[in-house]
C-alpha positions, 0 to 999 in steps of 0.5 A: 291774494294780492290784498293780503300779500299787500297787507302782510308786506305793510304791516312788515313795513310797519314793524321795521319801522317801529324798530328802527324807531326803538332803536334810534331811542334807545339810550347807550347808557342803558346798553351798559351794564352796572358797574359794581363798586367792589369793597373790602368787607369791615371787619371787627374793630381792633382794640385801640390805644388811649389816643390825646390830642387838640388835633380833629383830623388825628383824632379824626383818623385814631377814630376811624370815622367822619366825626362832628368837632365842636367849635374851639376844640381844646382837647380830645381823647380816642380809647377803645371800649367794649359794649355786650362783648363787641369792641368800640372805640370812643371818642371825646371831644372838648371845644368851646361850645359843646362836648362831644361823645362819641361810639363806633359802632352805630349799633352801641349807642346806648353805652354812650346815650342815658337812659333816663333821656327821651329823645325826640327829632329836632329841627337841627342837622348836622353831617347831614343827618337829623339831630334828635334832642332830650332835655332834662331839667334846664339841661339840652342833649343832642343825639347824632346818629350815622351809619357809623357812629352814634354822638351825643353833644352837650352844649356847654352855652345855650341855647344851641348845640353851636358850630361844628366842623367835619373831621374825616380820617 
């Protein structure tokens, strides 16, 4: 009777002792629970006005979205459109190395990319995303695509699509 009062009593002991240990490694950042980051659904885009300017951050914001300017931009023109129904807002960027075109949303990129061009991945990035590229003939196209937009980039001077700068609205 007294082995088994011992034995019950050891291993209540050996239980409070593995609690304590559990609680003593618990992390308190796993007490707290998700935070959740609330956002205001996107809704369908507005038709946009035809909107000229030399300006990346206006274009930037007439655009909506993070976009890619190409070096030297000398001009460029943001107008709204429309793609099986849906409304888009382009984007055309002028610089001294490439053109750049531009459609939001993502899902419309086939009104901005060729047809008759096959693109492959590159070795190239930008914004942090894969640059996917076409040739035909001596021609090269780059194709950028984010969760926002799609890009087409013309290189005006080979062999690159050549320096770009980030323009967020």
């Amino acid at each position: 009777m007294i082995r088994r009062l011992v034995a019950i009593l050891l291993s209540l002991i050996l239980m409070a002792a593995f609690y304590v240990f559990a609680l003593m490694m618990e992390d308190e950042e796993s007490k707290r629970s998700d935070e959740f980051l609330v956002q205001e659904a996107e809704g369908p885009l507005e038709r946009a006005e035809l909107f000229q300017s030399a300006d990346a951050r206006e274009l930037a914001r007439a655009f909506g979205v993070a976009l890619p300017v190409p070096e030297g931009l000398t001009s460029g023109t943001v107008n709204g459109g429309g793609y099986h129904g849906y409304t888009t807002r382009l984007v055309s960027l002028e610089g001294a190395s490439a053109r750049v075109t531009g459609i939001r949303p993502a899902s419309a990129a086939p009104g901005i990319l060729q047809g008759d061009l096959v693109f492959l991945a590159s070795d190239k990035a930008l914004m942090g995303y894969e640059l996917l590229m076409a040739k035909r003939g001596d021609e090269v196209y780059y194709a950028l695509l984010t969760p926002d937009a799609a890009f087409l980039i013309t290189p005006l001077l080979p062999p690159g699509p050549g320096g770009f700068s980030l323009a967020e609205p």
